[in-house]
C-alpha positions as CSV (number, residue, x, y, z in Angstrom):
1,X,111.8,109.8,340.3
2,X,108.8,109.1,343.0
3,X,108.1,105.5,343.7
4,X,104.5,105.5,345.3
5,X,103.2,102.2,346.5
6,X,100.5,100.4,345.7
7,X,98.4,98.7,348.3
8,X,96.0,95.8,348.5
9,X,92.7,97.5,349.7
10,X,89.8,97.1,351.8
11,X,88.3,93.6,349.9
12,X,84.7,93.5,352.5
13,X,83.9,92.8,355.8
14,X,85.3,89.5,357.0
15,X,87.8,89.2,353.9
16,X,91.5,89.8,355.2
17,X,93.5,88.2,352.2
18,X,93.1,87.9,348.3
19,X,95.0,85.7,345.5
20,X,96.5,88.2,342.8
21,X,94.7,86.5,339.7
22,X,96.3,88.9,336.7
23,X,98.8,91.4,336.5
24,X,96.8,93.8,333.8
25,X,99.9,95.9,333.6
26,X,103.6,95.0,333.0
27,X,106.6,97.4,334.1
28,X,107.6,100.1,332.2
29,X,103.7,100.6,330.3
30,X,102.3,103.6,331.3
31,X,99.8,104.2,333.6
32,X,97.0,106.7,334.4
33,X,95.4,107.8,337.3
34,X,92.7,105.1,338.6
35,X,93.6,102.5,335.5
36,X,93.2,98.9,336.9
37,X,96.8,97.5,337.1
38,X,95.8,94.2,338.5
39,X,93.2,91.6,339.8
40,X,93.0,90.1,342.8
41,X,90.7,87.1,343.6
42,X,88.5,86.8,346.7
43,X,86.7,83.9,347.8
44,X,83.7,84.9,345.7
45,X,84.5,87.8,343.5
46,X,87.4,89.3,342.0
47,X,88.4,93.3,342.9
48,X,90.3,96.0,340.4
49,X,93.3,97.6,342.0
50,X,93.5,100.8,340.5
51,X,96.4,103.1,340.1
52,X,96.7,105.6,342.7
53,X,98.9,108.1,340.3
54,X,99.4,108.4,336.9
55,X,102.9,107.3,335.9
56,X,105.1,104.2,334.7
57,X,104.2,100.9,335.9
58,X,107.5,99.7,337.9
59,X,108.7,96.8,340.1
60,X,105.3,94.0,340.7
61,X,106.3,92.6,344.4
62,X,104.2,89.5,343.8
63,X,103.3,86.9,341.4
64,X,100.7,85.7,340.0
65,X,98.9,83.0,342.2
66,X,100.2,84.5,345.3
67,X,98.1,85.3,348.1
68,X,98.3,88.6,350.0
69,X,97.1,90.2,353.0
70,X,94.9,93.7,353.3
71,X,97.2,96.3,353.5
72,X,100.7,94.3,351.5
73,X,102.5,96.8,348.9
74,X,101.9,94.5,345.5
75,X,103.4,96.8,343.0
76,X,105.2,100.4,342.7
77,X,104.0,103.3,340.4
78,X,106.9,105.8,339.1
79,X,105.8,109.5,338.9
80,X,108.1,110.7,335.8
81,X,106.8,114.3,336.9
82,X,108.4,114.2,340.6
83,X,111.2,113.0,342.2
84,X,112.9,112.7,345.4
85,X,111.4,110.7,348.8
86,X,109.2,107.6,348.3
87,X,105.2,108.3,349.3
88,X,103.3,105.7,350.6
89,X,99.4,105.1,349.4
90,X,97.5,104.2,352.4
91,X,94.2,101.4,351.6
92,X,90.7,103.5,351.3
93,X,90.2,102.3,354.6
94,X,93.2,103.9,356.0
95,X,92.1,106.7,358.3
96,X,94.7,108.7,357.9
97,X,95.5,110.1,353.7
98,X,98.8,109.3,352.2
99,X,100.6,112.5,351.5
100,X,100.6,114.0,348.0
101,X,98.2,111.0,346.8
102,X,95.1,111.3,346.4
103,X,92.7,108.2,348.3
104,X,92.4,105.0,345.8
105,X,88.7,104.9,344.8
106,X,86.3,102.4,345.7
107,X,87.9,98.7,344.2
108,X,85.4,97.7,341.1
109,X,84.1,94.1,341.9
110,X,84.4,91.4,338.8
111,X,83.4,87.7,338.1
112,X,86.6,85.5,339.0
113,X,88.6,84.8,336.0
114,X,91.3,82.0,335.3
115,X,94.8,83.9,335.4
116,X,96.2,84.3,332.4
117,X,98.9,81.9,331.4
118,X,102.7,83.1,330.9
119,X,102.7,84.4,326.9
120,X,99.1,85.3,326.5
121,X,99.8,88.8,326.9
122,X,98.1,91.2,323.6
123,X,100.9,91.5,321.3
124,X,99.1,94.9,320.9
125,X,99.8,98.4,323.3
126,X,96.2,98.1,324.5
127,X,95.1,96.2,327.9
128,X,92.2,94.0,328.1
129,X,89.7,94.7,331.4
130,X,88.8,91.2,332.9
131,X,85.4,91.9,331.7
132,X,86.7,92.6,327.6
133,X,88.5,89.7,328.0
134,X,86.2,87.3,328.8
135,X,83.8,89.0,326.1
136,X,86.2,88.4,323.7
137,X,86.7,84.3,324.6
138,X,83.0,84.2,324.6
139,X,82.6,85.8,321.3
140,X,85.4,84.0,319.5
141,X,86.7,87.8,317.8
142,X,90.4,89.0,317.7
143,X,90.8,92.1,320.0
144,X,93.9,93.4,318.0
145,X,91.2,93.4,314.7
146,X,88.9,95.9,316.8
147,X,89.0,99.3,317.1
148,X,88.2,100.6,320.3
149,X,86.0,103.3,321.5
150,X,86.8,103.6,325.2
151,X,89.2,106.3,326.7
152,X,92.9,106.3,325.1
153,X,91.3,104.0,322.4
154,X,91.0,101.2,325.1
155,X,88.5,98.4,323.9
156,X,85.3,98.2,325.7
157,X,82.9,95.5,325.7
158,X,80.3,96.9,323.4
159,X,83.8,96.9,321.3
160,X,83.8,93.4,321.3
161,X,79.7,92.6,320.9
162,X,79.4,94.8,318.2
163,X,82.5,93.4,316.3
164,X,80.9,90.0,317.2
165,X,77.9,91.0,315.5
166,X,79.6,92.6,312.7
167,X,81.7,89.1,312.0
168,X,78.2,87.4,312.7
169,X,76.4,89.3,309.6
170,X,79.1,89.5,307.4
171,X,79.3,86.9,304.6
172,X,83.1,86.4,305.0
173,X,85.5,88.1,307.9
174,X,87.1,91.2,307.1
175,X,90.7,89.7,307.8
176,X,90.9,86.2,306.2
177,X,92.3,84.0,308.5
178,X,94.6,81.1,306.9
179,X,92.7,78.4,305.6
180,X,93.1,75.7,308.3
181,X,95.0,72.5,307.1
182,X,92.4,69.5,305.8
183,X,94.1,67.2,307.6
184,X,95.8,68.6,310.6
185,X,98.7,66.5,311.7
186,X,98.4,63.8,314.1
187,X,100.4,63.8,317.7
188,X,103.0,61.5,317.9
189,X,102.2,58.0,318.6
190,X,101.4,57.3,322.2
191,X,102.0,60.8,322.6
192,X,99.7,61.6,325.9
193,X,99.4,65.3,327.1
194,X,98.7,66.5,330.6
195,X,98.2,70.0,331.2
196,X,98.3,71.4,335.1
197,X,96.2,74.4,336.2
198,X,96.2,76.0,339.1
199,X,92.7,76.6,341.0
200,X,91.3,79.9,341.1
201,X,90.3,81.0,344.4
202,X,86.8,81.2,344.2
203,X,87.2,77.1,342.7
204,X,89.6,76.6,345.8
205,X,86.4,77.8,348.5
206,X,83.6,76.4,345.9
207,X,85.6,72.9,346.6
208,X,86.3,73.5,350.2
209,X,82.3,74.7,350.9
210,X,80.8,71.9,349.2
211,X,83.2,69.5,351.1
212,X,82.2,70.9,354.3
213,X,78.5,70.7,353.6
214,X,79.2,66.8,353.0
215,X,81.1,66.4,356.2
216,X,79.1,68.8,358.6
217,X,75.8,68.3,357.7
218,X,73.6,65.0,357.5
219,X,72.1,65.4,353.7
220,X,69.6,63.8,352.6
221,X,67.2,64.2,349.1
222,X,63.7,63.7,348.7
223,X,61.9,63.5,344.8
224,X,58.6,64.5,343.4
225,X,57.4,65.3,339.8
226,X,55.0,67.6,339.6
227,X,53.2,69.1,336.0
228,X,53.9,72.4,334.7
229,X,50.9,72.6,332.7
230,X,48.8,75.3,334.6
231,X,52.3,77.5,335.1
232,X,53.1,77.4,331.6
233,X,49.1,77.7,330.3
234,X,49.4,81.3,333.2
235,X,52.6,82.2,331.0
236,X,51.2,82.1,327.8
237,X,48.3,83.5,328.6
238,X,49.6,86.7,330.4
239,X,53.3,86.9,329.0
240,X,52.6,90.0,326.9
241,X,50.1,92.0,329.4
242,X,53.1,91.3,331.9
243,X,56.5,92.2,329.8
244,X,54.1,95.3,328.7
245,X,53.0,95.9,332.2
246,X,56.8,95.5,333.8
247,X,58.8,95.6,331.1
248,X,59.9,91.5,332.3
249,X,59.8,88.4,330.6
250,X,57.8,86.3,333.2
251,X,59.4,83.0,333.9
252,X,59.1,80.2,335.8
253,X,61.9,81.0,339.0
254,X,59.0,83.7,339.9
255,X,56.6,81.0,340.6
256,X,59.0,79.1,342.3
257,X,60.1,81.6,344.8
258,X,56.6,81.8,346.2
259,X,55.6,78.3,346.1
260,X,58.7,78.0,348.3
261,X,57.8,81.1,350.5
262,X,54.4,79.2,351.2
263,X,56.3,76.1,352.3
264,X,59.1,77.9,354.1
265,X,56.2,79.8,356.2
266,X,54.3,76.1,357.2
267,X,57.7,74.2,357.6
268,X,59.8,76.7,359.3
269,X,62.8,74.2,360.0
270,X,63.6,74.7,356.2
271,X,63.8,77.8,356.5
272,X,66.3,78.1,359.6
273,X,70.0,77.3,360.2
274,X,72.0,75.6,363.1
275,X,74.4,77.6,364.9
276,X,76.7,75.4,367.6
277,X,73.7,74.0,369.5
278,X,71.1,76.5,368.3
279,X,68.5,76.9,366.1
280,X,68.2,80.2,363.9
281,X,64.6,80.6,362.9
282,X,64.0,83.3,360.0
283,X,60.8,85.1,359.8
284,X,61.8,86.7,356.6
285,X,63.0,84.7,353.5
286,X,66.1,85.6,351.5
287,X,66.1,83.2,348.8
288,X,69.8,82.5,347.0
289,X,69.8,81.7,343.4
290,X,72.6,79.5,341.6
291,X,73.7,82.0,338.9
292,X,76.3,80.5,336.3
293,X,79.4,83.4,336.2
294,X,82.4,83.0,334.2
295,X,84.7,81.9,337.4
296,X,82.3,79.6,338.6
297,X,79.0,79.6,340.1
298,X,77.5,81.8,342.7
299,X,74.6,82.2,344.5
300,X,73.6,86.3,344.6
301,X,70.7,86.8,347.5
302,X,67.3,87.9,346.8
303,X,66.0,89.3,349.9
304,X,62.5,89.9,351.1
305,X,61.1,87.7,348.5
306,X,58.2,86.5,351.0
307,X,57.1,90.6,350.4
308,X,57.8,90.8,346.6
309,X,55.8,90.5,344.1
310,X,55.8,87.9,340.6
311,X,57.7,91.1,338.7
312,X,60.1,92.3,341.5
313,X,61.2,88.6,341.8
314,X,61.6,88.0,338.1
315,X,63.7,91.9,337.9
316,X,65.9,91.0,340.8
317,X,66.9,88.0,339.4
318,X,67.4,89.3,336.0
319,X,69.9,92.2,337.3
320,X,71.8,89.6,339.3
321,X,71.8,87.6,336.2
322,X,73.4,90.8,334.1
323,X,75.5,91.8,336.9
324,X,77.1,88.3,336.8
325,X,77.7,88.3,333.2
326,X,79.0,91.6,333.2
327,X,81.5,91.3,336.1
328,X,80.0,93.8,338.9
329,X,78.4,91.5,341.3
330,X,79.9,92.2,344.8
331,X,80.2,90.1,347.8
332,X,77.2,92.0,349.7
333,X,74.8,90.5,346.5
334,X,76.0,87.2,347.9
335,X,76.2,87.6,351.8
336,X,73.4,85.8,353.7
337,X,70.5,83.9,352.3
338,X,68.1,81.3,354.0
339,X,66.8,79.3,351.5
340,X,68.6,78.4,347.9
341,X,66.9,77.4,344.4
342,X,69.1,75.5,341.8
343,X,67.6,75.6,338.4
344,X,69.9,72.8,336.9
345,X,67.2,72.2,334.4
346,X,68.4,75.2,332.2
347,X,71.4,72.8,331.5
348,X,69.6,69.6,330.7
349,X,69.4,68.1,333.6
350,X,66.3,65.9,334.6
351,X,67.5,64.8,338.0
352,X,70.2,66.0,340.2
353,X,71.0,65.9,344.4
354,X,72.0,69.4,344.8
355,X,73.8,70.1,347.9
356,X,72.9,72.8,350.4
357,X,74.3,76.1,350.9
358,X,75.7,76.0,354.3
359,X,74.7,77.2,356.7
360,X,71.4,77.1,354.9
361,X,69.6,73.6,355.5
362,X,67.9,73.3,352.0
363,X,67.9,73.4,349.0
364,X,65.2,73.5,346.0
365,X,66.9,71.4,343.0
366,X,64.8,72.7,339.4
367,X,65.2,70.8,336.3
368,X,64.4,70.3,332.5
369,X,60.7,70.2,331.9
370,X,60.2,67.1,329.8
371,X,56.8,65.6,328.0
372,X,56.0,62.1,329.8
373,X,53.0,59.8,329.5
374,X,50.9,60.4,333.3
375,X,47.7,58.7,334.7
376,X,44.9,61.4,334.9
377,X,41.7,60.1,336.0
378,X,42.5,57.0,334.5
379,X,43.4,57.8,331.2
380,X,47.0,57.8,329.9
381,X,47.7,61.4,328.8
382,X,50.8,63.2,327.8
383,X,51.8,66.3,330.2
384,X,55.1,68.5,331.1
385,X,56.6,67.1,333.5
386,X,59.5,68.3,336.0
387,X,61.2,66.4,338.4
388,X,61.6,68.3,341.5
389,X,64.8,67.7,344.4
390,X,64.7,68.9,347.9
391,X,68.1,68.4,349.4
392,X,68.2,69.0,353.2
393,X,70.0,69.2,356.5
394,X,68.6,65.9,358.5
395,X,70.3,67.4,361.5
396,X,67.5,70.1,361.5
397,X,64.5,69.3,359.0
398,X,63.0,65.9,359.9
399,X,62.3,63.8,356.7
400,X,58.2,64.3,357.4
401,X,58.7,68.0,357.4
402,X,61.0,67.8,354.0
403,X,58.7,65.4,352.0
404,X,55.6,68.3,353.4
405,X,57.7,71.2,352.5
406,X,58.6,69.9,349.1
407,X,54.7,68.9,348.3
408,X,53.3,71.8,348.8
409,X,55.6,73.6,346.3
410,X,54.5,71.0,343.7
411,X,50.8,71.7,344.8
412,X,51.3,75.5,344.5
413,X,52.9,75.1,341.2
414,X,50.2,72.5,339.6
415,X,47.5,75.0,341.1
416,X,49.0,78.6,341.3
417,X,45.8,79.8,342.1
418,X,47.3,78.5,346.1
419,X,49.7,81.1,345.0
420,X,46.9,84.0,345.4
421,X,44.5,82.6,348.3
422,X,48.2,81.4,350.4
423,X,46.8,78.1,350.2
């Protein structure tokens, strides 16, 4: 029988070692040509490792948690069809082909996922894709209850939505569960429980980059509120001419991203970065936005949003938003950026100090839009307001330029009309 090993591949440019996050197959289940057999963590996305052969799955050289270099064998494949001389499986980027094997394809990014404790393996035949499994957390549905439609019967994740939905609509579940008990017993008294998980890798470089930008940079956070009565009053008016027009929802990041592209273009210090003892000046802007994934968050790049228009910005966004929920949001969607917009106010929050993206030097902080008595020509009236947070590198960006920078998005956003005449 043929042992053919299986090789961590090419992860992206400037990524030499990964964290194996799941072992997706166990040995001795079988195996099929280009089946993901495990995931490996990066610092910002999670990558497939397909099967270069169909066969048995056979000896796993690592464990879970361990970190591995570009290149390391991590498992074997037995061919049950050949046997004889082991054949090595050079990486994709391997010039040279591995003999009798064909080149593994192109590694399938995901969001970062938790690795799965010892004993939480499907009692059932099937293996759940990183991207089923986190469908069927967020749903709440039992994956050995669905039937799935993928290749070889494999659920998929419309499997798991539509099963959702099903369970949703249906007066009672098809498969009663037992009744839970009315009064479930208590722990034992002064019983206190710890439980100790390790850090996934995109946590481990989340905690080590925010860190840094504490340490290395000199932040500091300047405030203003600013009413979101003409933005909203533009939505209502033109929501439905737009989503008919685009096919979009127009929201309020769209606005945001050009108010900041007219304050970015007069205060070009917040739009730069410092490397060693020199400034970087941008004459484009590439505008990150903190995206919530199931690992963690990240911070996918829209780029050239000083040329885009309200729709383009409000598609890109959206398809980074669905690429993150869905798992296939690679490291190129989140290389590079020069400016970053936090919209913590989707959460709740009314004020925050968000922290820069290094080596950005700033940061727009967005947050909940709350009615509050304001003085308008000296009358007490009631009015949307947002509080607004502009945290910056005092290194580069002199407080006069921050407090300018950060006014004349509030400006651009109480009068969008600025928006049209680049006022």
């Amino acid at each position: 029988m043929m042992a053919v090993e299986v090789k961590v591949p090419a992860l992206g440019e400037s990524v030499a070692e990964a964290t194996i996050g799941e072992w997706l197959k166990q040995p001795g289940d079988p195996v099929k040509l280009d089946e993901p057999i495990a995931s490996l963590e990066t610092d910002k996305v999670a990558v497939e490792v397909p099967s270069p052969v169909a066969g048995i799955m056979g000896e796993q050289r690592v464990k879970v948690g361990e970190t591995v270099e570009v290149g390391a064998v991590i498992a074997m494949i037995e061919d049950a069809q050949s046997a004889g001389e082991t054949t090595q499986v050079a990486p994709r980027d391997n010039p040279q082909p591995a003999e009798q094997a064909p080149p593994a394809p192109t590694p399938v990014p995901v969001p970062i996922a938790p690795p799965a404790a010892e004993g939480d393996e499907p009692s059932d035949p099937t293996t759940l894709s990183p991207a089923v499994r986190r469908a069927v957390l967020e749903h709440g549905v039992d994956p050995s209850a669905i039937k799935g439609s993928g290749k070889d019967g494999r659920l998929t994740k419309e499997d798991v939505i539509a099963a959702a939905k099903a369970k949703k609509d249906s007066p009672a579940p098809a498969v009663s569960a037992p009744a839970p008990s009315p009064s479930p017993a208590p722990a034992a008294t002064g019983e206190r429980r710890e439980e100790r998980v390790k850090m996934t890798r995109l946590r481990q470089t989340i905690a080590r980059r925010l860190k840094a930008a504490q340490t290395e940079a000199a932040l500091l956070t300047t405030f203003n509120d600013c009413d979101m009565t003409a933005v909203m009053e533009a939505r209502e008016a033109y929501k439905d001419l737009f989503a008919k027009k685009h096919g979009i929802k127009l929201g309020f990041m769209s606005f945001f991203a050009k108010a900041a592209c007219l304050a970015l273009k007069d205060v070009p210090a917040a739009n730069a970065r410092i490397d060693g003892e020199d400034i970087v000046y941008h004459d484009y802007v590439d505008i990150s936005v903190a995206v919530s994934a199931p690992g963690g968050l990240v911070v996918p790049v829209v780029r050239g949003v000083d040329t885009m228009g309200f729709a383009e910005i409000e598609q890109a966004i959206a398809a980074y938003g669905q690429k993150a929920k869905d798992g296939t949001l690679t490291m190129a969607d989140m290389t590079g950026g020069t400016f970053t917009i936090s919209n913590g106010g989707v959460f709740g929050s009314l004020m925050s100090t968000p922290i820069i993206n290094p080596p950005q030097s700033a940061v727009l902080g967005l947050h909940r839009i709350e009615e509050r008595p304001v003085a308008r020509d000296g009358q007490v009236v009631i009015r949307p307001m947002m509080y607004l947070a502009l945290s910056y590198d005092h290194r580069l960006i002199d407080g006069r330029e921050a407090v300018t920078a950060l006014k004349i998005i509030k400006e651009a956003i109480e009068d969008p009309m600025r928006l049209l005449i680049d006022l």
